[in-house]
C-alpha positions in Angstrom: -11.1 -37.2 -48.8 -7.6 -39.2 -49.4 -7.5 -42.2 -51.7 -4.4 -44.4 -51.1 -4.1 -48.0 -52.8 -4.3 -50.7 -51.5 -0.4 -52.1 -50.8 -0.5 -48.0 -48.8 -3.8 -49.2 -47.1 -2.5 -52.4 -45.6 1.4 -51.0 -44.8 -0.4 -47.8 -42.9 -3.9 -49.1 -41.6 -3.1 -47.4 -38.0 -2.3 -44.0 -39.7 -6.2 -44.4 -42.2 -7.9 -44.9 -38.9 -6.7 -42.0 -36.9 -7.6 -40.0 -40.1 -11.4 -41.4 -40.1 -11.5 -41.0 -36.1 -10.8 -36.7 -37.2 -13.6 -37.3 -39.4 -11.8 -37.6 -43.0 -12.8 -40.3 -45.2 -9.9 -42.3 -46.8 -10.8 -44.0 -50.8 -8.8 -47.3 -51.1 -8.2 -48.0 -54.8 -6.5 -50.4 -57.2 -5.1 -49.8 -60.2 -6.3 -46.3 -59.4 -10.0 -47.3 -59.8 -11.8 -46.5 -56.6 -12.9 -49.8 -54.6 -14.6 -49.1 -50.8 -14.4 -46.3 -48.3 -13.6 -46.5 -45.2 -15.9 -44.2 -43.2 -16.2 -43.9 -39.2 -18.1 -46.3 -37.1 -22.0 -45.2 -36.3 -23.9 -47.5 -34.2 -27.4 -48.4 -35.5 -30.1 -45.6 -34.1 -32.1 -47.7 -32.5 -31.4 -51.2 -30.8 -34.3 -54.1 -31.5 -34.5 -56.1 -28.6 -34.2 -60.0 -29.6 -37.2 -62.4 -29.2 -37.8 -63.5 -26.3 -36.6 -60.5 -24.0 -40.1 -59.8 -22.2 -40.2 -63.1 -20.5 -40.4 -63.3 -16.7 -41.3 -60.0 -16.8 -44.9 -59.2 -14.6 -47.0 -57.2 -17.8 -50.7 -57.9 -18.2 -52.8 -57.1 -21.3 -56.3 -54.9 -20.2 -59.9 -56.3 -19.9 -61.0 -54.8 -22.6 -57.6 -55.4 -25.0 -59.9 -56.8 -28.0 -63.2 -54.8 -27.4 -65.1 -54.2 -30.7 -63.4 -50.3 -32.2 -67.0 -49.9 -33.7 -67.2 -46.6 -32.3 -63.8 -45.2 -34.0 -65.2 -45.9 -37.3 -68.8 -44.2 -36.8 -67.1 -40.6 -38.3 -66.0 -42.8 -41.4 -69.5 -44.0 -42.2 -71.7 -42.2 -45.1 -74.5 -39.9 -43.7 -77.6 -38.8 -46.0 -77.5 -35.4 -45.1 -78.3 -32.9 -48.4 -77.5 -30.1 -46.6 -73.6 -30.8 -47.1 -71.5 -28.9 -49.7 -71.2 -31.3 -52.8 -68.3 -33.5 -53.1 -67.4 -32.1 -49.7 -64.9 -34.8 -47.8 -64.8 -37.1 -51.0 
């Protein structure tokens, strides 16, 4: 990590960013008192498509898309059984 102020930031900006493109970071300070960082460039992980980018595109929801889920929920539901450990799944 180099720190440089800022008049030795502006006069040798080419010079910081071949230093970040090696992978150093570079501290720009005034006064002496640390102010930013210039780091490398990383491209967000993941692109979010904008609104709006499906259409005109042939997709179709299924039949059955908002079919009751009652089903999924049955394992959920309390059962009288006494033969069950006690506090068992609580």
């Amino acid at each position: 990590m180099q720190i440089v102020n800022i008049h030795e930031a502006k006069t040798h900006l080419s010079r910081l960013l071949e230093m970040i493109e090696r992978g150093e970071e570079v501290v720009i300070a005034r006064a002496g008192q640390p102010v930013a960082t210039l780091t490398a460039y990383r491209p967000p992980a993941r692109r979010i498509a904008p609104p709006g980018s499906l259409q005109g595109r042939d997709w179709q929801l299924e039949e059955d898309f908002d079919a009751p889920v009652d089903a999924l929920f049955s394992c959920l539901q309390e059962t009288d059984d006494t033969s069950a450990s006690p506090g068992a799944g609580r």
